[in-house]
TORBATOR-755260 format. One line per 8 residues: number of its first residue (from 1); their letters; for each residue x negated, y negated, z of N, C-alpha, C. Coordinates in steps of 0.05 Angstrom, whole numbers. Each point is the difference from the previous one (the first is absolute). Example, Ala and Ser with C-alpha at 12.3 -4.5 7.8 and 13.67 -1.06 7.14 Angstrom:
2
1> AS> -264:114:156:18:-24:0:-18:-24:0; 7:-21:-14:-16:-24:1:15:-22:14
***
This chain:
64
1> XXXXXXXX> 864:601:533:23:-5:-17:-7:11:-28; 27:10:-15:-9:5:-20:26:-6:-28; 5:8:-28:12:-10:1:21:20:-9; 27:5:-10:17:24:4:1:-1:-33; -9:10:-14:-6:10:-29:35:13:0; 9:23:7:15:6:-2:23:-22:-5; -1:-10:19:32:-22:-3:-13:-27:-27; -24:-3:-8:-6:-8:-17:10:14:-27
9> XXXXXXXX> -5:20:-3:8:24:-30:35:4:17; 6:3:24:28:5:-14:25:-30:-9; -18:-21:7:6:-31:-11:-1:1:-27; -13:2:0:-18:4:-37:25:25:-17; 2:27:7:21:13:-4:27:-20:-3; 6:0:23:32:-16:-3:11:-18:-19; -30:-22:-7:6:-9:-19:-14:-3:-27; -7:27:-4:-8:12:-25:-31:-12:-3
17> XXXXXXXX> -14:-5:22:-28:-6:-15:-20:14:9; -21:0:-28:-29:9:4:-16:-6:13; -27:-1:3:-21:-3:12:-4:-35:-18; 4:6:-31:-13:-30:-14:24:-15:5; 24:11:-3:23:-21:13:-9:-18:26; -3:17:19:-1:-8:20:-29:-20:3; -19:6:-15:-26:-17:-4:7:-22:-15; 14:-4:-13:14:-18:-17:20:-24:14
25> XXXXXXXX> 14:18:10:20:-20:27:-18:-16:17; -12:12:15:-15:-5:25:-31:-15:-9; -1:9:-17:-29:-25:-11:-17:24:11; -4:16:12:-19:22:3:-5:20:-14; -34:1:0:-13:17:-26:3:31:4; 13:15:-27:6:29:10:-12:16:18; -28:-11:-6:-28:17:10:6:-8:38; 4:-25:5:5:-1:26:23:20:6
33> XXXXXXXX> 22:-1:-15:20:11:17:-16:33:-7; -13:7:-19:-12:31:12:-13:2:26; -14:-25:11:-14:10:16:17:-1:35; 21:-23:-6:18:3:15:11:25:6; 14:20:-19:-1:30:-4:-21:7:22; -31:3:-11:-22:23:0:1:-15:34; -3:-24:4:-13:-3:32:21:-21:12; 34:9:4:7:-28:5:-2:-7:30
41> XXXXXXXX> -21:13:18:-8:-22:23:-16:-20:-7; -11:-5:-28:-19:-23:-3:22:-19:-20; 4:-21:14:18:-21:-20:5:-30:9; 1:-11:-23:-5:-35:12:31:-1:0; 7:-16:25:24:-14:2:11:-17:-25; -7:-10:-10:12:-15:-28:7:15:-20; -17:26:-1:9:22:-15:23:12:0; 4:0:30:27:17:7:24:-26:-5
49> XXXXXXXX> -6:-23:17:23:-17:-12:11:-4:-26; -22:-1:-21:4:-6:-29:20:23:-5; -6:30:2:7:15:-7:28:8:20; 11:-9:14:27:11:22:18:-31:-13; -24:-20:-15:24:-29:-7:7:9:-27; -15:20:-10:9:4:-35:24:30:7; 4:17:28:18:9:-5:20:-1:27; -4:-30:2:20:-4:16:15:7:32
57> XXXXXXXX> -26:10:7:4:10:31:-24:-19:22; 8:4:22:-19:-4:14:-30:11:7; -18:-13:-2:-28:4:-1:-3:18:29; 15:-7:12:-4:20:28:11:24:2; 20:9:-13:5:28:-14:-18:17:-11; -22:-17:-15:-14:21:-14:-26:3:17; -3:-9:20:-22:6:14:9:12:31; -20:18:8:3:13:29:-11:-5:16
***
């Protein structure tokens, strides 16, 4: 499993946010969401929830 970065940044697009937006919403540290970027088959589940509850989708969407 890994997790879909893409549909992460085009969430983030739609509703106009950054990388610190989105670290900001989600309680997660920018540096995580880079590494989410650089390696997103490595990722803790709470990570992905925090971050799919700050933009409002399902946590099972953003993972494959």
């Amino acid at each position: 499993m890994k997790i879909k970065m893409r549909k992460i940044r085009e969430e983030c697009n739609r509703i106009g946010w950054g990388v610190k937006r989105l670290a900001t919403e989600s309680g997660v540290s920018r540096q995580t969401i880079y590494n989410l970027w650089e390696t997103p088959e490595k990722f803790n589940p709470d990570t992905i929830n925090k971050i799919a509850k700050a933009l409002d989708v399902d946590p099972k969407d953003l993972i494959t």
